[in-house]
C-alpha positions as CSV (number, residue, x, y, z in Angstrom):
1,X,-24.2,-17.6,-6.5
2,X,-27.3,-17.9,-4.2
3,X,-29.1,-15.6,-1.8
4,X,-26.9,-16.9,1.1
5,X,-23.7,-16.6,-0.5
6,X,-24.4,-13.1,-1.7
7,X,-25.6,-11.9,1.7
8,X,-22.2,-13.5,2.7
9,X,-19.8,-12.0,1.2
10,X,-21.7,-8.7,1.0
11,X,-21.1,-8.8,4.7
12,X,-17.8,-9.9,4.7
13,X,-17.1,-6.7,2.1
14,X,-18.4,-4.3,4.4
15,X,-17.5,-5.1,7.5
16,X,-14.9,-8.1,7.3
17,X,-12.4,-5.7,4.9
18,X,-12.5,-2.5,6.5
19,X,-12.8,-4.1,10.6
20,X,-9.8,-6.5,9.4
21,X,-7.8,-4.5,7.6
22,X,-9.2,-1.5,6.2
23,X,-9.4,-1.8,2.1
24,X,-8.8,2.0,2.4
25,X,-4.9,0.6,3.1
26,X,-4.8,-2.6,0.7
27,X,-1.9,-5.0,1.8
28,X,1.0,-5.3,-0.5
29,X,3.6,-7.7,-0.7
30,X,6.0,-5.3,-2.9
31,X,5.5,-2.2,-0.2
32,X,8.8,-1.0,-0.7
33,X,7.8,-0.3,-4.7
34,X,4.5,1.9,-3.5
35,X,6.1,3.9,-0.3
36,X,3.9,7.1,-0.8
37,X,0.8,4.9,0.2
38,X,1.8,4.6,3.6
39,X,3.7,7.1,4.7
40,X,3.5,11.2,3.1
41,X,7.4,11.6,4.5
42,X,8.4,9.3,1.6
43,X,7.3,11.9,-0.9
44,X,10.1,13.7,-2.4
45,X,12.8,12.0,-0.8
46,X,14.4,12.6,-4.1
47,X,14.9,15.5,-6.9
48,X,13.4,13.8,-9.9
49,X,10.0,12.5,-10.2
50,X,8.8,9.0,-9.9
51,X,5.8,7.5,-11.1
52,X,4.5,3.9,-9.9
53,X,1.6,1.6,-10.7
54,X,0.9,-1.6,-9.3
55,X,-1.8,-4.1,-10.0
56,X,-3.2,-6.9,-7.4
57,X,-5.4,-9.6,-7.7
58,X,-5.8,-11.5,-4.5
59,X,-7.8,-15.1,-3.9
60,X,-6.8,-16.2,-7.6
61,X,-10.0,-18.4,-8.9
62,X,-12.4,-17.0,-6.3
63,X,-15.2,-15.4,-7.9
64,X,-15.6,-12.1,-7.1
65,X,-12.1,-11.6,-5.1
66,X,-10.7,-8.3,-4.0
67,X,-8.8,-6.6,-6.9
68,X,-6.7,-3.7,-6.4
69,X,-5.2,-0.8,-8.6
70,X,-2.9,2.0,-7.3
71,X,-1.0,4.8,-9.2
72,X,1.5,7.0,-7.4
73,X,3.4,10.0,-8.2
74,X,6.0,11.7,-6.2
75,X,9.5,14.1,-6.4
76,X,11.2,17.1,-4.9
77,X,10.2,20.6,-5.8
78,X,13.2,22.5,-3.9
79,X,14.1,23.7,-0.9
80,X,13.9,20.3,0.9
81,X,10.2,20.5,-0.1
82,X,8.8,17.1,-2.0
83,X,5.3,16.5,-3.0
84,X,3.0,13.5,-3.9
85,X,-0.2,12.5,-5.5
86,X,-1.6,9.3,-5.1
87,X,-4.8,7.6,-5.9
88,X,-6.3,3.3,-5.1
89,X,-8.8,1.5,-6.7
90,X,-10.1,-1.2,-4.9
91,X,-13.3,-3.7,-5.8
92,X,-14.6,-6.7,-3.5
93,X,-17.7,-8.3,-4.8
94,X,-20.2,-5.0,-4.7
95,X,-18.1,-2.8,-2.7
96,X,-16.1,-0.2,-5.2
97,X,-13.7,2.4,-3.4
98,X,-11.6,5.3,-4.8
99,X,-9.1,6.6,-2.6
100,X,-7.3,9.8,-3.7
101,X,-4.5,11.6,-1.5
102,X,-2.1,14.7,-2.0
103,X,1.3,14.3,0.0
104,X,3.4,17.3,1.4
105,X,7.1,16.8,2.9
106,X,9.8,18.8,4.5
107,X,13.0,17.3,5.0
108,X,15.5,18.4,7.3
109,X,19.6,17.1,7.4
110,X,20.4,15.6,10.3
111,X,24.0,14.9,9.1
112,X,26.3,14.6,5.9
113,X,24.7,11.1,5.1
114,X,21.5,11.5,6.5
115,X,18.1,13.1,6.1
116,X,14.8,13.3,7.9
117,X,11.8,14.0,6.4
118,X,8.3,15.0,8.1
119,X,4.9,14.7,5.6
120,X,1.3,15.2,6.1
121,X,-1.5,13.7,3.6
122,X,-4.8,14.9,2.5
123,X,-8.0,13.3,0.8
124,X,-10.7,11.4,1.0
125,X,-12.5,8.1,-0.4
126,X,-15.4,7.6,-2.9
127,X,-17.5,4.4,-1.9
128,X,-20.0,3.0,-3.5
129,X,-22.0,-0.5,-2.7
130,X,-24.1,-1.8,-5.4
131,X,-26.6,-3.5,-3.6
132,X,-29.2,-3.1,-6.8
133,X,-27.0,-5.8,-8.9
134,X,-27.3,-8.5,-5.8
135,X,-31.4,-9.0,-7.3
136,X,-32.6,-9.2,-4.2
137,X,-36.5,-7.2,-4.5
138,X,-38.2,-8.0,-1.3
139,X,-36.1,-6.5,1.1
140,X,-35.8,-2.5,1.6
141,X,-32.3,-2.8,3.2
142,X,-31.1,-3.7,-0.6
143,X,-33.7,-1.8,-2.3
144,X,-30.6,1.2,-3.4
145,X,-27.0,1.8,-3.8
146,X,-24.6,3.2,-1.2
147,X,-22.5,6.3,-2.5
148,X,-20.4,8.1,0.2
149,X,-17.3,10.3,0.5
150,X,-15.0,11.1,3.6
151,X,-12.3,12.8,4.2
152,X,-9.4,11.6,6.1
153,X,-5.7,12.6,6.6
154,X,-2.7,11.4,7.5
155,X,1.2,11.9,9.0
156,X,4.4,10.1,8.9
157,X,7.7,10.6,9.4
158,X,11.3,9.2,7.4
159,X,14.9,8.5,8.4
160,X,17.3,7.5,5.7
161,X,20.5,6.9,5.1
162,X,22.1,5.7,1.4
163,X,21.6,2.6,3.0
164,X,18.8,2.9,5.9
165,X,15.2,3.5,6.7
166,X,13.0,3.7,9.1
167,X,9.6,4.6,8.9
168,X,6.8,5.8,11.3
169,X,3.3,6.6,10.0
170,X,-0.3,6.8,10.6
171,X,-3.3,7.1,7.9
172,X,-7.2,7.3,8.8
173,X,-6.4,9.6,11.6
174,X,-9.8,11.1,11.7
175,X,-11.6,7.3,11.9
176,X,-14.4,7.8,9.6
177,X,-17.6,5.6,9.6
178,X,-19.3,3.7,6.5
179,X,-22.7,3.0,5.8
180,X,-25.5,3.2,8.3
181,X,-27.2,0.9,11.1
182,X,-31.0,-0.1,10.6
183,X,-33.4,-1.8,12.5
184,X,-30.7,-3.5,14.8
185,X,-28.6,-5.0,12.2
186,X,-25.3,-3.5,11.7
187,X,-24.6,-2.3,8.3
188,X,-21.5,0.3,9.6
189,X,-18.0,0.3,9.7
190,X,-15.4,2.1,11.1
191,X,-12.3,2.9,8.7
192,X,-9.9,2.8,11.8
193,X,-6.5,4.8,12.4
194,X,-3.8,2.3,10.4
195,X,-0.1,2.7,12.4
196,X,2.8,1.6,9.9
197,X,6.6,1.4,11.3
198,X,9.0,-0.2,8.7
199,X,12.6,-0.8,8.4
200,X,15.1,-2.0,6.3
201,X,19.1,-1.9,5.4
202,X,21.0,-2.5,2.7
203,X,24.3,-4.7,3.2
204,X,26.4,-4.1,-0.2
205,X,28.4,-7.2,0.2
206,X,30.7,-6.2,-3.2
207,X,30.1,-4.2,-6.1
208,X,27.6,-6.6,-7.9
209,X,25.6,-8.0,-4.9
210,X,23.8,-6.4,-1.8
211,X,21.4,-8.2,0.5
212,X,18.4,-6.3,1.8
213,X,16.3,-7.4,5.0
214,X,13.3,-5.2,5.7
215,X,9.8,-5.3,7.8
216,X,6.4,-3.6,7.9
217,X,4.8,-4.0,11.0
218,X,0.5,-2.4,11.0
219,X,-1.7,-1.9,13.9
220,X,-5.3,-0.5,13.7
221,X,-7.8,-0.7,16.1
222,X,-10.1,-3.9,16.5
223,X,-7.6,-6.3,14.2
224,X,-4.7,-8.8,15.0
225,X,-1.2,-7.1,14.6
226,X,0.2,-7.5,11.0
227,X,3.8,-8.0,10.5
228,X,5.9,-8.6,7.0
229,X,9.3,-9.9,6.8
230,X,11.6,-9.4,3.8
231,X,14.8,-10.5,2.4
232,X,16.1,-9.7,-0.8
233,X,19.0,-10.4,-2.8
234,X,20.1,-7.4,-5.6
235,X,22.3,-8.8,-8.1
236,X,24.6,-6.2,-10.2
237,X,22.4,-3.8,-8.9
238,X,19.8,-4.7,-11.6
239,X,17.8,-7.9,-10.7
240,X,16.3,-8.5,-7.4
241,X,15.2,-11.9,-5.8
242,X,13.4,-12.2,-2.6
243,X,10.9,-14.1,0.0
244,X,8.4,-12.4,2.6
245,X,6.4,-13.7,5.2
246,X,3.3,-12.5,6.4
247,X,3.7,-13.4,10.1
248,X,0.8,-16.3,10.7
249,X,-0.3,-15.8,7.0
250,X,1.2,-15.8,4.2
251,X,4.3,-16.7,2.0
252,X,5.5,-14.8,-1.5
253,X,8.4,-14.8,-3.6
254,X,9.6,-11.3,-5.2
255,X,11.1,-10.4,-8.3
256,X,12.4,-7.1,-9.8
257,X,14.2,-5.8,-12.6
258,X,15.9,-2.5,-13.5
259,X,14.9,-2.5,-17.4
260,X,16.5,0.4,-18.1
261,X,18.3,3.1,-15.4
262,X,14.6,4.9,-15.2
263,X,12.8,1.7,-15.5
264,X,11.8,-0.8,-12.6
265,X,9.5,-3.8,-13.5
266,X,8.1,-6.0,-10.1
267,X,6.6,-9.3,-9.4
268,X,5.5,-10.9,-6.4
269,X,2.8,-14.3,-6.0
270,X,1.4,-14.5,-2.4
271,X,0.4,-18.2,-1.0
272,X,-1.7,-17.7,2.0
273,X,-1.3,-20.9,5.3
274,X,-4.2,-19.9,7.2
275,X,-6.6,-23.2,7.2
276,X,-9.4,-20.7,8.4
277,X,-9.7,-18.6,5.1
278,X,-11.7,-20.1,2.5
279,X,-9.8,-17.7,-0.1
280,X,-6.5,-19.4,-0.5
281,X,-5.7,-19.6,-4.0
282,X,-2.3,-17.1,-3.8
283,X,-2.4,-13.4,-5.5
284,X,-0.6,-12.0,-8.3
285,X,0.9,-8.4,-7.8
286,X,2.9,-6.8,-10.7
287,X,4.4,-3.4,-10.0
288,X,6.3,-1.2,-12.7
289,X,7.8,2.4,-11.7
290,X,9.4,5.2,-14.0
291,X,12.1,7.5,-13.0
292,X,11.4,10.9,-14.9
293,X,14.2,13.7,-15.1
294,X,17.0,11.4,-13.4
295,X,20.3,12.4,-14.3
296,X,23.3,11.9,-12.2
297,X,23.1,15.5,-11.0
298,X,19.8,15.7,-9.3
299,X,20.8,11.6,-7.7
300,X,23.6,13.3,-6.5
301,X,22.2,16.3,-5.7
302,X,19.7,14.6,-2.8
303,X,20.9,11.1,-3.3
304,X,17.5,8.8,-3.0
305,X,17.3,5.6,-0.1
306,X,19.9,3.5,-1.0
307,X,17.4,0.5,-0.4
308,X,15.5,1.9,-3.2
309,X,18.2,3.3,-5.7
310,X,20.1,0.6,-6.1
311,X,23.1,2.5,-6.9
C-alpha cells in the first residue's frame, strides 16, 4: 500500500468511522442476538444468565477492513434487578478500540403479560492508533502512537410482551472527543450521542412456525439516518430463516439454530448496493449465545421476550 493510500484510509479510520457511524456502536446485522450493546434495559430481562459472542468481518477481500469482536453477559439478580457486562473489540487499518460497559436494570410490571424495564450503562473506551507501523519518518504528525481512554454512559428503556418489544435507547451521552487538532488539519473526532428505537412482534402462526418482523432505526449527530428492516421465519421453534435490509445500503440473509435448549448458533452475510463505497465485498457475522442456569422454573418465573425465547 503506498503513502497515499495509507494516509487514506488512516483518515477515513479516524474520522470517516466514528463521524459516520461511530465504531464505538459497530453495526450488526444479527442485533437482536447482541441486545445488551444497545440498550442497558435489555439486561436481565430474564432469571438465568446469558452469555453471547459474535464475530464480524466486514468488506471481505479488502485489505485492512474493519473487524469486530463483542462478548456479552447478562441475567437477573432478584428483585426485578438484572445486570450486564459487556465488552467490543473493534480494528480498522491502525485504529484499535476496546469498549467495556457494565449494565444496571429495574424492571417494573405494567400488567400480567407485560414488563417494563429502565437501565443505565457505564464505561469507557481504550483507543489506540498506531501511526508508528504506517513507516512514514519525515513527518512529526506520525512520529508516535495515539493511546486514549473516555468515559461515556448510557440509558435505555424496554417494553415487552411474550411476544412484543420496543425499544428506546441512547449510548455516548457525554459526546466525547478523539485525538487532537494540529497546525490546521483536523485530526479529531467526535464519538457522538447514538439514539436506537427498535421494534419487533412475533406472530405464532401454529405450534411449529412463527414469523417475526422487526426494525432498528439509529440517529447520531452529523450522519444520514440508519434504518434496518427484518423478517424472519422460526420453524419448530428451532431454526430461523430471514432477510434485512439496510435502508439505501445493504442486503443480508440470516440464519439461526437452537443446537440444544441453552444453545443458539447465528449466521448472517451482508451484501452492500451503494455504488459510492469502494468496500463492497459483503461481511460475514457468526453469532453463538449460551443460556446458563435455564430451567423451566426461572423461564417461567420471569418469562424472557418471546421474540427471543422462542418458546
Amino acid at each position: 500500500m503506498n503513502l497515499i493510500n495509507k494516509i487514506s484510509v488512516l483518515l477515513f479510520a479516524i474520522v470517516g468511522v466514528n463521524t459516520a457511524y461511530s465504531q464505538q456502536e459497530p453495526l450488526y446485522s444479527q442485533y437482536y442476538n447482541n441486545f445488551t450493546l444497545l440498550n442497558p434495559a435489555y439486561a436481565g430481562t430474564h432469571d438465568f444468565f446469558t452469555v453471547t459472542s459474535s464475530v464480524r468481518s466486514q468488506w471481505v477481500n479488502e485489505p485492512e477492513s474493519p473487524r469486530t469482536g463483542s462478548l456479552s453477559f447478562h441475567g437477573g439478580l432478584g428483585n426485578n434487578i438484572g445486570f450486564g457486562l459487556s465488552a467490543v473489540f473493534d480494528k480498522v487499518y491502525v485504529l484499535s478500540e476496546t469498549h467495556l460497559y457494565a449494565d444496571v436494570s429495574y424492571a417494573i410490571k405494567t400488567s400480567e403479560k407485560s414488563m417494563l424495564s429502565f437501565g443505565l450503562k457505564g464505561g469507557g473506551s481504550f483507543v489506540n492508533v498506531d501511526l508508528l507501523s504506517l513507516g512514514i519518518t519525515d513527518d512529526v504528525l506520525f512520529s508516535e502512537n495515539i493511546n486514549d481512554f473516555k468515559p461515556n454512559i448510557g440509558a435505555g428503556a424496554f417494553f415487552y410482551t411474550n411476544q412484543f418489544y420496543i425499544s428506546l435507547s441512547a449510548l455516548n451521552l457525554l459526546g466525547n472527543k478523539f485525538y487532537d487538532r494540529s497546525d490546521g488539519l483536523i485530526t479529531s473526532a467526535t464519538d457522538n450521542m447514538i439514539i436506537y428505537l427498535s421494534s419487533g412482534y412475533n406472530f405464532k402462526l401454529n405450534e411449529y412456525l412463527s414469523v417475526k418482523p422487526s426494525f432498528l432505526t439509529r440517529y447520531t449527530k452529523g450522519a444520514p439516518w440508519s434504518t434496518d428492516v427484518s423478517l424472519a421465519v422460526l420453524f419448530n421453534k428451532q431454526i430461523e430463516l430471514g432477510v434485512s435490509h439496510r435502508l439505501g445500503d445493504s442486503f443480508a440473509g440470516l440464519f439461526q439454530v437452537r443446537i440444544k435448549d441453552n444453545i443458539r448458533l447465528g449466521y448472517s452475510y451482508e451484501s452492500y448496493l451503494s455504488n459510492a463505497s469502494p468496500y463492497n465485498s459483503g461481511s460475514h457475522e457468526i453469532s453463538v449465545a449460551f443460556d446458563l442456569g435455564k430451567t423451566e422454573a426461572k423461564r417461567n418465573k420471569r418469562k424472557p421476550p418471546f421474540y427471543w425465547d422462542g418458546n
